[in-house]
C-alpha positions as CSV (number, residue, x, y, z in Angstrom):
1,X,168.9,272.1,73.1
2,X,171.0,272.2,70.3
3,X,171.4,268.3,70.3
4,X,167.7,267.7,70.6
5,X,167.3,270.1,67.5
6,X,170.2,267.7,65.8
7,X,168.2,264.7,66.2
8,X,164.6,266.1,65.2
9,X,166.5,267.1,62.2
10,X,167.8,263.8,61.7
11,X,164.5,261.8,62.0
12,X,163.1,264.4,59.7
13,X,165.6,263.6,57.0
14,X,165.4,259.9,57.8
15,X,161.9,260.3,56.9
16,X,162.5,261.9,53.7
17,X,165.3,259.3,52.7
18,X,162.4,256.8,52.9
19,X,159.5,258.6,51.3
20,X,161.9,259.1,48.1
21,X,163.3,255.6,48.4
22,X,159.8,254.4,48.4
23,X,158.7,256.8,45.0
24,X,161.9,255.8,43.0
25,X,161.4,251.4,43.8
26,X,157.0,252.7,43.1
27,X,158.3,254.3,39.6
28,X,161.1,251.4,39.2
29,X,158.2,248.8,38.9
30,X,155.7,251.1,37.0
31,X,158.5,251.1,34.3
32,X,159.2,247.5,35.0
33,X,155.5,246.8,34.4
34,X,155.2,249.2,31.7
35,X,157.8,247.2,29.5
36,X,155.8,243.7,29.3
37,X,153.3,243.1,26.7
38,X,151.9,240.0,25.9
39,X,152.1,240.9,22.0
40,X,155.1,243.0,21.4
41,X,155.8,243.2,17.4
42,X,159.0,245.4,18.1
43,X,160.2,243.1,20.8
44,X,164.0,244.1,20.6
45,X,164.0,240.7,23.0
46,X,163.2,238.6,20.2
47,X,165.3,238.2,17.4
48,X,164.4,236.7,14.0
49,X,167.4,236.7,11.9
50,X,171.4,236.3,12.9
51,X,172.0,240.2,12.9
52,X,169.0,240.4,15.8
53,X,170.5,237.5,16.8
54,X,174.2,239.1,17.1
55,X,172.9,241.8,19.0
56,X,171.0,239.9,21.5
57,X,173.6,237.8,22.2
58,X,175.7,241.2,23.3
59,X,172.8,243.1,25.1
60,X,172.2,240.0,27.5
61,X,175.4,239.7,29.0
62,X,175.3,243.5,29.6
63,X,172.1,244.0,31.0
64,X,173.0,240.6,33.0
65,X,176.3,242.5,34.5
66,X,174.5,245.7,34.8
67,X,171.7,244.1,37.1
68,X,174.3,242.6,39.3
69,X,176.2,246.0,39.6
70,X,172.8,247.5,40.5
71,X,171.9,245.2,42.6
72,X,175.5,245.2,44.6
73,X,175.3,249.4,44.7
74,X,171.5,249.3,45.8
75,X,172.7,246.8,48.5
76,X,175.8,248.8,49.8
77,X,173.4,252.1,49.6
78,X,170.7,250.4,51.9
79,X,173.3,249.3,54.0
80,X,175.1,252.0,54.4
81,X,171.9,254.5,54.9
82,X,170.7,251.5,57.7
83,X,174.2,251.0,59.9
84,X,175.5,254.5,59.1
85,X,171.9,257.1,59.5
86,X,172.8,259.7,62.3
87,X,171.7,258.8,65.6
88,X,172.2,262.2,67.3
89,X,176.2,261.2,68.0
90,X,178.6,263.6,67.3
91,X,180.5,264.3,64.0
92,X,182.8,261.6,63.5
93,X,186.4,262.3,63.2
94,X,187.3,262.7,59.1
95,X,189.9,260.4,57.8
96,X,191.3,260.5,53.9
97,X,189.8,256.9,53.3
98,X,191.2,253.6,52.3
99,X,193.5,253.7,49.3
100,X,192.9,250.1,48.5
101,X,189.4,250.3,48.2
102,X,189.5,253.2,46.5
103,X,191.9,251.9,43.6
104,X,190.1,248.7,43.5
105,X,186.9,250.1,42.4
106,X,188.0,252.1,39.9
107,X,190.2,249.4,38.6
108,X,187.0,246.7,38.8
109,X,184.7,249.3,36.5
110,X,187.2,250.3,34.0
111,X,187.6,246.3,33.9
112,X,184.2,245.6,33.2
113,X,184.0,248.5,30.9
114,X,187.0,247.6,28.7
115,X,185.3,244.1,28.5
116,X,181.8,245.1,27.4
117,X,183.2,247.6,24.7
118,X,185.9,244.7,23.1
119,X,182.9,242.8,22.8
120,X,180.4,245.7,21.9
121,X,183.2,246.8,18.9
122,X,183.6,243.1,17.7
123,X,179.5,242.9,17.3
124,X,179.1,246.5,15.1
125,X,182.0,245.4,13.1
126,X,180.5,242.1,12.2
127,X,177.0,243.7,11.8
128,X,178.4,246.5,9.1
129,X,180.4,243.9,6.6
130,X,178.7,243.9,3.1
131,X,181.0,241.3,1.5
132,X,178.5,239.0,1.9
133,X,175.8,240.7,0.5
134,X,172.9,238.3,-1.9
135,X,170.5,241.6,-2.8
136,X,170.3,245.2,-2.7
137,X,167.5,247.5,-2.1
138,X,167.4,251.5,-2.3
139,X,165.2,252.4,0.6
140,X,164.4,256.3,0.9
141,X,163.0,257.9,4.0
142,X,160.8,260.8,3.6
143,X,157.8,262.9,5.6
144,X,156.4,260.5,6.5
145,X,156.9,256.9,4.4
146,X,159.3,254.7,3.3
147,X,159.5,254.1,-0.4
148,X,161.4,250.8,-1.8
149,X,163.6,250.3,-4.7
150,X,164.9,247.1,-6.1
151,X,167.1,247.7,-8.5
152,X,167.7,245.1,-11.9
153,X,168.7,241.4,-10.2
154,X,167.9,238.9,-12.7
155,X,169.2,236.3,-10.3
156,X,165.7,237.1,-8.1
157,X,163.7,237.5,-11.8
158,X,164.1,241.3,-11.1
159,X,164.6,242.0,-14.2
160,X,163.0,245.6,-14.4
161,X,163.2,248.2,-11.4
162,X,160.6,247.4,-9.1
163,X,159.2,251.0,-6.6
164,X,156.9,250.4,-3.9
165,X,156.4,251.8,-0.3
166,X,155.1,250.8,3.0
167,X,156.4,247.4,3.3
168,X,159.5,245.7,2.5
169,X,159.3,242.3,0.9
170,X,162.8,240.1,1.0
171,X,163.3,236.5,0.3
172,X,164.0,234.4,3.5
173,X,167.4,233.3,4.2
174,X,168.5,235.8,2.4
175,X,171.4,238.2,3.4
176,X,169.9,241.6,2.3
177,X,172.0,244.8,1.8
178,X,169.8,248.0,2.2
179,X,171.3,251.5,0.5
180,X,169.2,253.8,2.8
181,X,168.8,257.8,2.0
182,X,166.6,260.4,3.0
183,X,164.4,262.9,0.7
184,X,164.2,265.3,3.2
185,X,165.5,265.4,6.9
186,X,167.1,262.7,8.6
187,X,164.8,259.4,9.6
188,X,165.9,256.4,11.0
189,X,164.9,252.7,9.9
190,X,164.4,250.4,12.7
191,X,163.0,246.5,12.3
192,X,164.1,245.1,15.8
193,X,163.5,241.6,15.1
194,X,166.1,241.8,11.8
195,X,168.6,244.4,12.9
196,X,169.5,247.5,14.6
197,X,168.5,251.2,13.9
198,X,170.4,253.2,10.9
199,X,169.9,256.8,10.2
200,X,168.5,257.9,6.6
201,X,170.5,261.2,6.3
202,X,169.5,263.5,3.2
203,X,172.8,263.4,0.8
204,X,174.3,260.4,2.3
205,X,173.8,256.4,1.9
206,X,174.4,254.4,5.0
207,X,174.1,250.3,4.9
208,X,171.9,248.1,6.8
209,X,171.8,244.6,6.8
210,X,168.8,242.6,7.0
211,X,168.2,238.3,7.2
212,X,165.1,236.6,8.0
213,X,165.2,232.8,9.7
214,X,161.6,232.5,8.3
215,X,159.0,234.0,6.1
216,X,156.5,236.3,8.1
217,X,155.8,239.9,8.9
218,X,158.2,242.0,10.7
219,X,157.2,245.2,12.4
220,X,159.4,248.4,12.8
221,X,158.9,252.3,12.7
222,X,161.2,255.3,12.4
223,X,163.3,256.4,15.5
224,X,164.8,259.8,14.2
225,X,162.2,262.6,15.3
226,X,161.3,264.0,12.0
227,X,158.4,266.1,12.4
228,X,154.7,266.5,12.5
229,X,153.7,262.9,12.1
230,X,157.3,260.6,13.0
231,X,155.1,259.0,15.7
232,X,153.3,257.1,12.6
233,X,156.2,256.7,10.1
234,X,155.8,252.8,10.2
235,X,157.1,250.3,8.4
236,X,156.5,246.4,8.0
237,X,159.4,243.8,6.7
238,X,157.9,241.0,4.6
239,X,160.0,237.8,4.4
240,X,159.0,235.1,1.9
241,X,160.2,231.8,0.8
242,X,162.4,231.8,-2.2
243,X,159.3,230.5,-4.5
244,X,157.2,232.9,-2.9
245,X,159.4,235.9,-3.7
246,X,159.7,234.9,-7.0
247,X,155.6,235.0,-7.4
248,X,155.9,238.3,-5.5
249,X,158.4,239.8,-8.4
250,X,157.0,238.6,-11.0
251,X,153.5,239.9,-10.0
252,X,155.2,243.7,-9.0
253,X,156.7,244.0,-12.5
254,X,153.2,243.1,-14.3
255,X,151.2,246.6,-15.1
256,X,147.8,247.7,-13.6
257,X,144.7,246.3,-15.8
258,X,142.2,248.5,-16.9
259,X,138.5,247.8,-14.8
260,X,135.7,246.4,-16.5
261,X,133.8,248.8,-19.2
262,X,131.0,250.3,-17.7
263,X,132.2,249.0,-13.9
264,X,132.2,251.8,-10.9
265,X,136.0,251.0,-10.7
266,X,136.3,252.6,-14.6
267,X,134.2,255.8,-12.9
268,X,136.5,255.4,-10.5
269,X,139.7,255.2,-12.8
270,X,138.8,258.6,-14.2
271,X,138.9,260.2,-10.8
272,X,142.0,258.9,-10.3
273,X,142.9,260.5,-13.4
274,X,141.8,263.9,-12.6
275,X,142.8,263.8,-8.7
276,X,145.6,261.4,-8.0
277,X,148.1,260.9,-11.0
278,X,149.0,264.4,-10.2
279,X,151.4,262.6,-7.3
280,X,150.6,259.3,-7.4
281,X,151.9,256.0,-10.3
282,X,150.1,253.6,-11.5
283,X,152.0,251.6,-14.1
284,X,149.8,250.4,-17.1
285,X,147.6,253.5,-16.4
286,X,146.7,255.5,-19.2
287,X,144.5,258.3,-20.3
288,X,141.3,258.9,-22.1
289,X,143.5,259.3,-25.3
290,X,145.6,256.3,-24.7
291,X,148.9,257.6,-23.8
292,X,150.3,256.5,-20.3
293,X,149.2,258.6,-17.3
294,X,152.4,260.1,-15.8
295,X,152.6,261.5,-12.5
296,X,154.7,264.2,-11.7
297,X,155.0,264.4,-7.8
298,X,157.9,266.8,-8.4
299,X,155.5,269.7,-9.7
300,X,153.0,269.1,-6.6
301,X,155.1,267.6,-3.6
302,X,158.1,268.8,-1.6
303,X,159.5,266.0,-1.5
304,X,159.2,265.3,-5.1
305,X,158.2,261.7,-4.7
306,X,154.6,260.0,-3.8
307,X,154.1,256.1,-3.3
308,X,153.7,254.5,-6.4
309,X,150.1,252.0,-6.3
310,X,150.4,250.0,-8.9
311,X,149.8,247.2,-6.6
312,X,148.2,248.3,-3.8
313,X,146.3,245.7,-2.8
314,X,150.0,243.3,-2.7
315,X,150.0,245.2,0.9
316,X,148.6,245.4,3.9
317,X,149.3,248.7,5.2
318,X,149.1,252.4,3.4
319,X,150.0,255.7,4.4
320,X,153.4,254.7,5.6
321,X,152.3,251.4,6.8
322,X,150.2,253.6,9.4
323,X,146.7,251.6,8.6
324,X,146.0,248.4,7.6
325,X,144.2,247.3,4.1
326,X,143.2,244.6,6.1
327,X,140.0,244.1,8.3
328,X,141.4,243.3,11.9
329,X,140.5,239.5,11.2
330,X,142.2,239.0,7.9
331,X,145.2,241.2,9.4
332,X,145.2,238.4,12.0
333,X,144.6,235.8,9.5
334,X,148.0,236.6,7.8
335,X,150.3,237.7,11.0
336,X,149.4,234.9,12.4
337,X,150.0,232.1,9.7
338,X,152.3,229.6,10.7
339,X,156.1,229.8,8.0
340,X,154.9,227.3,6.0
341,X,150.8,228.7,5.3
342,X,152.5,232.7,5.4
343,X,153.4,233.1,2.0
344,X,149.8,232.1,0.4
345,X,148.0,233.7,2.7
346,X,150.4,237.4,2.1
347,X,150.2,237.0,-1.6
348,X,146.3,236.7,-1.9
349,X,146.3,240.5,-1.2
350,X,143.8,241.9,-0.3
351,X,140.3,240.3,-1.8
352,X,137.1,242.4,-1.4
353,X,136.0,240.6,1.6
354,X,139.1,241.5,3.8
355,X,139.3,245.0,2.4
356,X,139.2,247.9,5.1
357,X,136.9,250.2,3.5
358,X,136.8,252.4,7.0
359,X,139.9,253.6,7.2
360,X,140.3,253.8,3.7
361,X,137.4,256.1,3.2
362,X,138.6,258.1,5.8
363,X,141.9,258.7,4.7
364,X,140.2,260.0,1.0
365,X,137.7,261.9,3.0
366,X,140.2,263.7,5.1
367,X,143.9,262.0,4.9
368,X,145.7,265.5,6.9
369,X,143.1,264.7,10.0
370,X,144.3,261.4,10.4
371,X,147.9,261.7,9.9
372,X,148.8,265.1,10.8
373,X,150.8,267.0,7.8
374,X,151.9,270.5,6.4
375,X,149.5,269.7,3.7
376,X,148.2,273.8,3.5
377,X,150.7,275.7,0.5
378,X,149.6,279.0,1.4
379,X,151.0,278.6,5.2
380,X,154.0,277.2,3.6
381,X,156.2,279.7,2.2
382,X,159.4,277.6,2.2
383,X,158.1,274.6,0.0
384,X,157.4,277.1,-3.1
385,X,153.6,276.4,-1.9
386,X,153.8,272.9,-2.5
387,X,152.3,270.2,0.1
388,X,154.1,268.4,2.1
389,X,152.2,265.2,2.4
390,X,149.0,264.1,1.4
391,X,145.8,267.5,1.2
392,X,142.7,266.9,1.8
393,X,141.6,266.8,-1.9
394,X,137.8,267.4,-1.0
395,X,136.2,264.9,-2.6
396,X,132.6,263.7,-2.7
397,X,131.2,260.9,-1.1
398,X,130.4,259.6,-4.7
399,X,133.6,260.1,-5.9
400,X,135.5,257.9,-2.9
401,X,133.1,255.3,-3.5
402,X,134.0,255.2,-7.4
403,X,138.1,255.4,-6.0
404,X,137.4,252.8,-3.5
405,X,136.2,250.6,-5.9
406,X,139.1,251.3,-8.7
407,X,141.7,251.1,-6.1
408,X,140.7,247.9,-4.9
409,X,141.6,246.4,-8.7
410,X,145.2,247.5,-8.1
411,X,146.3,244.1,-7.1
C-alpha cells in the first residue's frame, strides 16, 4: 500500500517537474523574443565608437561561455531528471560522492571565473584613462534633463562658454572627456552605442569617455532611478564632422535676434518676458528698456538651473530630449541620413515646415501632464515652495500661439 502510495506520489511530482519545466523554457523565449527589435537605438549590441567597441569585444566572449555553461548544466539537469526520476524502487544506498568530480568542478568555475575578471579588469582600466583626452564637457544631471557645458577650447573655436541641454553635440573622431555631476540626486548617463553607464552623483565628478566612428545621432537615457519622471530622462549624442562642429560652435556662441517689429513672434517675445525668463536664458534677449533679460532659475527652481534656449531650434528634442521638435518625417529625415548628408541635414534645425507644433503646444498648455513633476510649491514644503520642474504656467491659447511663434526664431 505504502509502495503504491510512493509511486502515485512520484508520477505526481514528475508531473509537476514538467509543468514548471515547460513555464520556465515558455518565459525563457517570451524574454528571448522580447529582446529583438528591428530598430533598437540603444542597442548595447551595436557599438559606434572604440569604447562600445571595447566593451563588446568583452561581453561576447562571456555571454558565448555563459551559453555553453548553460547549455552543459540544462543538459546534465534533463538528464539527470530522465535516467535518475523515481521509479517506485527503494531508496538507494547514500555514498559521500566522488572527490574527483567534486574538486574538478569547482576548480573548472573558479578557472573560468579568474579568466573572465583578468579580462573584465583590463577592459574598465582601459575605458577610465583620460591621458588621451581631445575635449571636455561639464555635463550635469538633474530632475529630469541633462544640461551641457563646454567650457573655453579655442582649438574647437570655443572660444566663450557654450550651455545647452537635451543633446550633446561632439566632433567625430574625437576622444571626448565628459566631467559629469549631479544637481540633485544621483542619475546615471548612458549612450550604449559610445560607452558604458556612469553615475552623476550630487558633490562628486566622475569621467566618462565618449568617441564616435561617424557623425550621426546616438540615443541614450538615464539608468539611476531618480524619481517621478526617470523613465523619460533622455538624452541624444550628436556626432558631427570636424567642419560641421565648427559651424555648430560658431552658431551656439552667436546671441538670439530680436523677431520682426510688429511680427506675432515680438507678441510672443514679450510673453516670454513676462512668463519664461523667470527660469529660462535666452542670450541676446533683452527687455522693453533695453537691458539684457536675466533669468534667475535659482529664485524659482530647486534645482537652481533651467535649460538655456537660446538655440532651440539647433535641436531636435526638448524637455530632456523626451519629445521631438521634429515632425516624425523630418525626425526620420535626419536619423536616417547617410555620414556624409548627416551634418547638413542636423544643422538646418528645425525650419517651420518640420516644426512639431503638437507636442509643443501641449507641453505649454500643460508641461506637468505630460511629464509627470513635483511642479505644486504648496505640497512641497522641503523645496522652500519652489517647483521642481517645469508648472503648468496657465497660459492662453493666444498666448502659446504668440510663444510658438517666438520660440521658433530661436535658431
Amino acid at each position: 500500500m505504502i509502495r503504491h502510495s510512493n509511486k502515485r506520489n512520484a508520477v505526481r511530482m514528475s508531473k509537476t517537474v514538467r509543468r514548471i519545466s515547460a513555464a520556465a523554457a515558455g518565459l525563457s523565449a517570451v524574454a528571448l523574443l522580447a529582446g529583438c527589435a528591428k530598430n533598437a537605438p540603444q542597442d548595447t549590441w551595436q557599438p559606434k565608437g572604440p569604447n562600445a567597441q571595447k566593451i563588446d569585444d568583452l561581453q561576447k566572449p562571456v555571454f558565448a561561455i555563459a551559453g555553453i555553461v548553460g547549455i552543459i548544466v540544462f543538459a546534465a539537469i534533463g538528464y539527470a531528471l530522465f535516467k535518475f526520476k523515481d521509479r517506485g524502487q527503494p531508496i538507494p544506498e547514500q555514498t559521500h560522492g566522488k572527490p574527483v568530480l567534486e574538486i574538478g568542478m569547482t576548480i573548472l568555475p573558479a578557472v573560468i571565473l579568474a579568466g573572465i575578471g583578468i579580462f573584465t579588469f583590463q577592459t574598465i582600466f582601459d575605458l577610465a584613462k583620460t591621458d588621451d583626452t581631445e575635449m571636455v564637457i561639464n555635463v550635469t544631471g538633474q530632475q529630469w534633463w541633462w544640461e551641457y557645458d563646454y567650457p573655453v577650447q579655442e582649438q574647437y573655436g570655443i572660444t566663450d562658454p557654450i550651455i545647452t541641454s537635451g543633446q550633446l553635440v561632439i566632433p567625430s573622431g574625437t576622444k571626448v572627456l565628459l566631467r559629469e555631476t549631479s544637481r540633485d540626486v544621483i542619475h546615471s548617463y548612458w549612450i550604449p552605442a559610445l560607452n558604458g553607464k556612469r553615475d552623476a552623483v550630487p558633490g562628486r565628478v566622475h569621467t566618462l569617455r565618449l568617441e564616435a566612428d561617424e557623425p550621426g545621432i546616438y540615443a541614450g537615457q538615464c539608468t539611476e532611478f531618480c524619481g517621478l519622471s526617470h523613465a523619460v530622462m533622455r538624452m541624444e549624442t550628436v556626432a558631427l564632422s570636424k567642419d560641421d562642429f565648427a559651424a555648430w560652435v560658431k552658431g551656439q556662441l552667436s546671441l538670439a535676434a530680436s523677431p520682426t517689429e510688429g511680427s506675432l513672434a515680438q507678441e510672443g517675445e514679450s510673453v516670454f518676458l513676462n512668463q519664461c525668463v523667470r527660469c529660462h536664458q535666452v542670450n541676446g534677449l533683452k527687455k522693453a528698456d533695453g537691458s539684457p533679460a536675466i533669468a534667475a532659475p535659482e529664485d524659482n527652481v530647486w534645482s537652481g538651473a533651467a535649460p538655456n534656449l537660446t538655440h532651440l531650434m539647433s535641436r531636435n528634442t526638448f524637455a530632456g530630449a523626451s519629445w521631438n521638435l521634429l515632425t516624425k518625417q523630418c525626425r526620420k529625415d535626419v536619423w536616417e541620413a547617410s555620414s556624409e548628408e548627416f551634418g547638413k541635414r542636423y544643422l538646418a534645425g528645425v525650419t517651420e515646415e518640420c516644426l512639431n507644433q503638437t507636442d509643443l503646444r501641449r507641453w505649454l498648455r500643460n508641461a506637468p501632464a505630460m511629464k509627470p513633476m513635483y511642479a505644486d510649491p504648496t505640497k512641497l514644503e522641503e523645496t522652500g515652495g519652489k517647483y521642481r520642474g517645469m508648472p503648468n504656467l496657465g497660459l492662453s491659447e493666444d498666448d502659446i500661439d504668440k510663444l510658438v511663434a517666438y520660440l521658433a526664431t530661436l535658431k
